[in-house]
N, C-alpha and C positions, 0 to 999 in steps of 0.2 A: 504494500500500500504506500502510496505517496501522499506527504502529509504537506502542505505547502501555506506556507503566512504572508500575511504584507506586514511591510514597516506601520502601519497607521492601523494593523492589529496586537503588534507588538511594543510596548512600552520601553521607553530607555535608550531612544537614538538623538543628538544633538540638533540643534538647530544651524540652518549652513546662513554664513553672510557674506556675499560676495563683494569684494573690494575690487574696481579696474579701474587703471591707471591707464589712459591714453598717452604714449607718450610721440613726441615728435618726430620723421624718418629723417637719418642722416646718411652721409656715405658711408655705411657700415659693409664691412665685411667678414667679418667670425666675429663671437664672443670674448673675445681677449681683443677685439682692437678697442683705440679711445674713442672712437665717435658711436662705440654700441651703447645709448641712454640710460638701457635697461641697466647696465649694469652701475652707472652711480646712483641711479632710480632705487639698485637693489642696497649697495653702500647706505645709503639716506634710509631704508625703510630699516634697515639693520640697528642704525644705533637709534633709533624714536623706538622700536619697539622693545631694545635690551633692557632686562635679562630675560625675556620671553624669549623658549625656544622657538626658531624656525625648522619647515622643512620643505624643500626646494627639490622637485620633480620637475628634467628634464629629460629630452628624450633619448640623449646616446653620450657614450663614457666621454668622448672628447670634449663633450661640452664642459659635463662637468670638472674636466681636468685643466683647463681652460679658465673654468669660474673661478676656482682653487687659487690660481695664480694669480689672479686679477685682482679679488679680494684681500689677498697677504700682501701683496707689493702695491695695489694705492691704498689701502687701510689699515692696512697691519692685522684683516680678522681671519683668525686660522678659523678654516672647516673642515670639518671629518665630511671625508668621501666613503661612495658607496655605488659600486659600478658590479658590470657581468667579469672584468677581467680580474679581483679581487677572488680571491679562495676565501670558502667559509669561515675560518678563522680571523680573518684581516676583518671582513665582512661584520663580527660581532665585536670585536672589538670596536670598531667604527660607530655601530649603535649603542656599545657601553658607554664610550668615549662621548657621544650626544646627549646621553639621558642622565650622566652626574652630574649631581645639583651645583654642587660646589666650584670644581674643576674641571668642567667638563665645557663643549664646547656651545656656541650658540646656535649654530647654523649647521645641517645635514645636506648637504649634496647629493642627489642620487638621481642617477639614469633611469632609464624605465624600470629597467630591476625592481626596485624601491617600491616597486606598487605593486608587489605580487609578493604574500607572502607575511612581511615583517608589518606589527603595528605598532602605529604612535599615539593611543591613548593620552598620552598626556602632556601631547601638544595640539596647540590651537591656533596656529597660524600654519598653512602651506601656501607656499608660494608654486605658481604652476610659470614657469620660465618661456615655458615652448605650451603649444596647445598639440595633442595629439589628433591624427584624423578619424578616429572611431572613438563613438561615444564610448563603447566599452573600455577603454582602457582610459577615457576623463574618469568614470567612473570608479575605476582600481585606483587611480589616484587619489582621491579623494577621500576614496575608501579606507584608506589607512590613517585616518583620522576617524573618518565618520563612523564612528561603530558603536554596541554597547560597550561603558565604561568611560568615554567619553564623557567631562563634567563641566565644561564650556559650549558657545555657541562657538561652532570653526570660523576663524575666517581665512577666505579665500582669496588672497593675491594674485590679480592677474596681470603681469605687463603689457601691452601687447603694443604697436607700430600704428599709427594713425594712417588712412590711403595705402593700407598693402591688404595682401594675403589673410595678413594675422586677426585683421581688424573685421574679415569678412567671416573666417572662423571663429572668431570670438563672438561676434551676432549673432553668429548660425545657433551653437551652444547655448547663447544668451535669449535672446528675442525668439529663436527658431522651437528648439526643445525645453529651452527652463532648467537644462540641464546644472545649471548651476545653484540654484533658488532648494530643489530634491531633485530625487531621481525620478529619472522619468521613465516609463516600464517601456515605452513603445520606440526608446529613441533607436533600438537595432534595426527595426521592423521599419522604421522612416530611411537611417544610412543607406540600408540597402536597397531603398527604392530610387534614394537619390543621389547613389555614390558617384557618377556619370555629371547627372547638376552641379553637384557641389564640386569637384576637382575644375569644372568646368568655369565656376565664379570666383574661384582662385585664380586663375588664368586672367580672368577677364571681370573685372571689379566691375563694371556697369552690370552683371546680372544677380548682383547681392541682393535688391529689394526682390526682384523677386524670387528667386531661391527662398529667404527669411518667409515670406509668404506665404508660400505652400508650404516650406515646412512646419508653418503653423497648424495650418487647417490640417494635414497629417498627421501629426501631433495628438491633435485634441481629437482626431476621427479614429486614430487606431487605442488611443489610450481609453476609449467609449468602450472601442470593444473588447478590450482587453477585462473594464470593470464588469462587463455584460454576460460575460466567459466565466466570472468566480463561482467556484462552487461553496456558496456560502454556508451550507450544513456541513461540508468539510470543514473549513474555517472555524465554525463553533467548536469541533467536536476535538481540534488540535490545538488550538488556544483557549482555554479556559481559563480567566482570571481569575478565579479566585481558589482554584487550586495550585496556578501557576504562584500564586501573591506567598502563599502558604510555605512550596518549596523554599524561592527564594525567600522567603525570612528565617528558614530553618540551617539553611546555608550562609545565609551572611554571620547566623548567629553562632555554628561552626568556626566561620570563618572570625570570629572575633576571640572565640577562646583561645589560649596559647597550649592549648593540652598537646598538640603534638608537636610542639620545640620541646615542651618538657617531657617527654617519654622519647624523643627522638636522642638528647641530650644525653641523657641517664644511660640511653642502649649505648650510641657510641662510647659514653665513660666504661659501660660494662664488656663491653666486646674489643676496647683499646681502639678505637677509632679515634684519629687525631682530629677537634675538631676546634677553630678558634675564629674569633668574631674577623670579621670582612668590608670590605668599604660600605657605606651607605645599611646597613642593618644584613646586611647578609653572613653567610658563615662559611667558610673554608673547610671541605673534607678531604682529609688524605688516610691513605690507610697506616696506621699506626705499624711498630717496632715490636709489637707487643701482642698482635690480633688474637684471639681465640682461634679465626679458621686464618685458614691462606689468604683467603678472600672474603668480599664485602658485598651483599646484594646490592647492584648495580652502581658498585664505587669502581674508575676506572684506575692503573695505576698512578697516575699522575694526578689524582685527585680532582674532586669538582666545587663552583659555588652553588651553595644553594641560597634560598630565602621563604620564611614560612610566612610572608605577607604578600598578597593577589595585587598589589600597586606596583608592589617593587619589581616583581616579577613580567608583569605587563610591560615595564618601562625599560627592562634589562633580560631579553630572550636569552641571554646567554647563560642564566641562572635558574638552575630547577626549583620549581617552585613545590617544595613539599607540604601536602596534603595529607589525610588517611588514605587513599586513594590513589597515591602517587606508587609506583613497580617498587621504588625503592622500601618506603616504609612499609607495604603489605610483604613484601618479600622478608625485610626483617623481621616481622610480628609472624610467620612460617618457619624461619629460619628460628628462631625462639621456641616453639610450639613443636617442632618438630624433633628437636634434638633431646637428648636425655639430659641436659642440662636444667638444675632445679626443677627435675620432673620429682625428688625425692629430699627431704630433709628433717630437719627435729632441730624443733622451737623452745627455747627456755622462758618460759614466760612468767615473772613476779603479780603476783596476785592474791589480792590479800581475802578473799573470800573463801579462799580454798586454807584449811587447818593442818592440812597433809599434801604432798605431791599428790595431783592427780594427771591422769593423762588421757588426751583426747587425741583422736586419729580423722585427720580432715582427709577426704578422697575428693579427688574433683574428675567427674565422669563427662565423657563428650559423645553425646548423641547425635548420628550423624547417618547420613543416606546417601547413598550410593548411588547415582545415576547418572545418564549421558546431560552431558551442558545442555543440548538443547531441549531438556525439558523444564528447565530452570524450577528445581525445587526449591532450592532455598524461597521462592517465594511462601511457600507453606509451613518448612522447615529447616533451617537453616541448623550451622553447627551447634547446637544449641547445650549449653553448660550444666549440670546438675549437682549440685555440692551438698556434702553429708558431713556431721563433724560428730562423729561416733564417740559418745564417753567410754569408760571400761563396761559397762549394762549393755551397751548394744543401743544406745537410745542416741537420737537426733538430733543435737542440740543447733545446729545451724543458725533457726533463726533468732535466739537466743544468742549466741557469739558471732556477729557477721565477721566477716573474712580482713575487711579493716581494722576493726579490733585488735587482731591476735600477733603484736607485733611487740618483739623480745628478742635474745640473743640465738642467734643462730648458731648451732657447733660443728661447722662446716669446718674449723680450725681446730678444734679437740675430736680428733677422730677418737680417741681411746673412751672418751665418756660417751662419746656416740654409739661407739659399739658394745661397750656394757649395758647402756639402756636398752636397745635393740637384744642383746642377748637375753636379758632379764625378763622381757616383755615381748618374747617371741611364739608362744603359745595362747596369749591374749589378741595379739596380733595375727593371726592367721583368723580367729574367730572374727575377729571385728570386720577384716576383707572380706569373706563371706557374706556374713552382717550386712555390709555396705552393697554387696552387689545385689543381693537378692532385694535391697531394697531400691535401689538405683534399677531393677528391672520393672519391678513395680510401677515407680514415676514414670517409665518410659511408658506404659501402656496409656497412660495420659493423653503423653507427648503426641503419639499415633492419632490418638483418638482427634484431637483438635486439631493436628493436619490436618484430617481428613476431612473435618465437618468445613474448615476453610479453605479446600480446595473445590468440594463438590458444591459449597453455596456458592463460591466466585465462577466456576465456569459452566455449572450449572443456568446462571443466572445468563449469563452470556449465552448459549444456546438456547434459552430462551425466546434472549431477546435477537437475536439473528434469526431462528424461526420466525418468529412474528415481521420480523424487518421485511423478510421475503416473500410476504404474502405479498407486500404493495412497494416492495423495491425492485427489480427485475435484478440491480449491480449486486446483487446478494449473493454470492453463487453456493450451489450447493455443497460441493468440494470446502467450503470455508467451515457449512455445520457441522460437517461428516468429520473436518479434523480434529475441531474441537473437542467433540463425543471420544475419536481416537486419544488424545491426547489425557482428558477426564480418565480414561482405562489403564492409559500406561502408569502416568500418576499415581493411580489409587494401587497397580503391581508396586509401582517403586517404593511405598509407603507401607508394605505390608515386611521388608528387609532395613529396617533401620537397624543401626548395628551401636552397638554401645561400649564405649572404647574407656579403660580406665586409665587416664590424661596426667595423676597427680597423686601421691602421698606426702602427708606432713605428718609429723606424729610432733603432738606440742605436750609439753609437762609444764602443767600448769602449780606453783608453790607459793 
């Protein structure tokens, strides 16, 4: 199924302001000579708008190699370039080198390249040097500003040559499609009709008015039909606000806790991952002297930057932007989980309610199902945790001591106490394991049980309502109900093999 939006059903895109500069034709000949305007045009809009970043989209590396020079020898402003003959390396750097607040440069230079790909959220001025001839690629330009994230209206700088070429292009854009003001859905659908006209009023500037002309009435006749074409019950049924409003506030507020610098922080301490603060709030990872393993999920040898804030990240692509979600940290939180490292230990815990040593045996059981990715269980059941905190009786005490609570000296360092108590209490301790599993089998009949009833009321409910759709939709097909019902069967096989994995011992003596 194809699920498709507009901008004006979507929330969170900037507003565009178009700035043109008419300026006067001289005997120009390349961009590095003295009589191209534009360029003290560009000198002058440089220092009125410092320390606002620019970014300047033109159409091929020479020009901008060219700007480069012009700029440092009449003004003295260095600019980071950004061309196709740069390797990705040089390339990110060039965009680090733009987006530091501090020391970093004003102004980004970049050839077409620059509009495919890399964004500039958190700049508000572009400067368009050259106009390109297909709206689609005005559009990529712009585009790297215009997006969500974006917390300004843009404004758009346009130079352009009074009585030439540039000045008939710029209309066309302007006056023709609106292309500059938003986007305009129809403007491919017009190039193509008029790509013959328009090279033709380049040539020959007496056919400007009417080229703009028709491009209007084009315009506004294909952009009718384009709104006439929505399938607006698609529309509802992919954007929904107020489920939509729901996620993103669940995410920003994700996004505002620091819980995964601080558990990211703690692994690297514990697994000897060298990790130290970085320019602008980021953090330098190199693999430590010291690692547990050889290796580091997805640390390279030469280390990397990361940054756990969504601004910083946006403003500096060169830097991983760690998430729970991101290969690196779910990789670590596996890598943890999976090894027998503190799968096993004995807690000394002071506690003054207890008259005598007592000891309690915590198990932490993982129930878990087995099935092909594409049936995506975890929607019903996911790996889901079951913890028991068994006293010397056999009894439950769990929700009585939560698991944060039970924190005291570990004797990971006095192996001989360790192993006397384990010796002493190894005949209570085989009962208690038993104890725990038989009881941990138990809760899992639960477990089963409520899968099941929320798998069959969700997809039940859905074939339902696909049934019913298909009385008076014809695009219903039947192949869509028949998988469902399939899919409902495999489910309900996958769920009847849940397996119950024992994940965890601690044995605590509580004094």
């Amino acid at each position: 199924m194809l699920f498709r939006n507009t901008r004006a059903a979507v929330a969170g895109f900037p507003q565009r302001q178009l700035l043109a500069y008419p300026l006067a034709r001289g005997e120009m000949e390349a961009p590095n000579s003295d009589t191209d305007p534009r360029i003290d045009w560009l000198i002058a809009t440089l220092r009125e708008l410092r320390p606002a970043k620019v970014l300047l989209i033109c159409a091929h590396a020479k020009t901008v190699l060219a700007l480069r020079e012009e700029l440092f020898r009449r003004a003295g402003i260095y600019a980071a370039i950004f061309h196709e003959h740069m390797d990705i390396v040089e390339r990110d750097r060039a965009a680090a080198y733009f987006a530091a607040v501090e020391d970093g440069t004003q102004i980004l230079l970049c050839s077409e390249i620059g509009s495919e790909g890399r964004n500039f959220q958190f700049v508000h001025h572009l400067v368009l040097f050259d106009l390109p001839l297909e709206p689609d690629l005005l559009e990529q330009r712009i585009g790297r500003l215009d997006r969500i994230g974006q917390t300004e209206t843009i404004r758009l700088h346009v130079p352009y040559l009074t009585d030439s070429s540039e000045e008939v292009l710029f209309r066309w854009y302007a006056e023709g499609l609106g292309a500059f003001d938003a986007i305009c859905p129809a403007a491919a659908n017009v190039y193509d009709r008029q790509r013959e006209t328009l090279h033709a009023a380049l040539e020959n500037l007496n056919q400007a008015e009417a080229l703009i002309a028709e491009t209007r009435q084009l315009t506004t006749q294909f952009n009718a039909e384009l709104a006439a074409g929505r399938d607006r019950l698609l529309e509802l049924h992919s954007h929904r606000p107020a489920v939509s409003a729901a996620l993103v506030a669940a995410i920003a507020e994700v996004d505002a806790r620091r819980d995964v610098a601080s558990y990211m922080q703690q692994f690297w301490d514990g697994f000897g991952v060298e990790a130290e603060p970085g320019a602008g709030g980021s953090v330098v990872i190199r693999p430590g002297a010291e690692m547990l393993h050889e290796t580091f999920p997805r640390l390279p040898e030469d280390g990397l930057t990361a940054t756990f804030t969504r601004s910083d990240a946006l403003a500096h692509e060169d830097r991983e932007f760690l998430t729970w979600e991101h290969p690196m940290v779910r990789e670590s939180m596996e890598l943890l989980t999976a090894s027998d490292l503190g799968a096993a230990a004995i807690t000394l815990i002071h506690n003054g309610k207890f008259a005598q040593p007592t000891l309690f045996l915590e198990m932490l059981f993982v129930a878990d199902c087995p099935a092909p990715p594409e049936l995506q269980i975890g929607r019903f059941l996911p790996p889901t945790l079951l913890r028991l905190l068994l006293d010397g009786a056999g009894r439950d005490c769990a929700d009585e001591f939560p698991h944060e609570t039970l924190r005291g000296d570990c004797l990971t360092h006095n192996s001989a106490l360790a192993r006397s108590v384990i010796a002493s209490q190894t005949a209570r301790l085989a009962t208690l394991i038993e104890r725990g599993e038989t009881l941990a089998q138990a809760a899992l009949g639960g477990l089963e049980t409520t899968a099941r009833t929320q798998m069959h009321s969700a997809l039940g409910a859905e074939v339902e309502r696909l049934t019913a759709l298909a009385q008076v939709n014809p695009s219903v097909r039947p192949d869509e109900i028949a998988f469902l019902r399939h899919r409902r069967e495999q489910l309900d096989r996958a769920l009847g093999r849940v397996e119950l994995r024992l994940d965890a011992l601690r044995l605590v003596v509580m004094t």
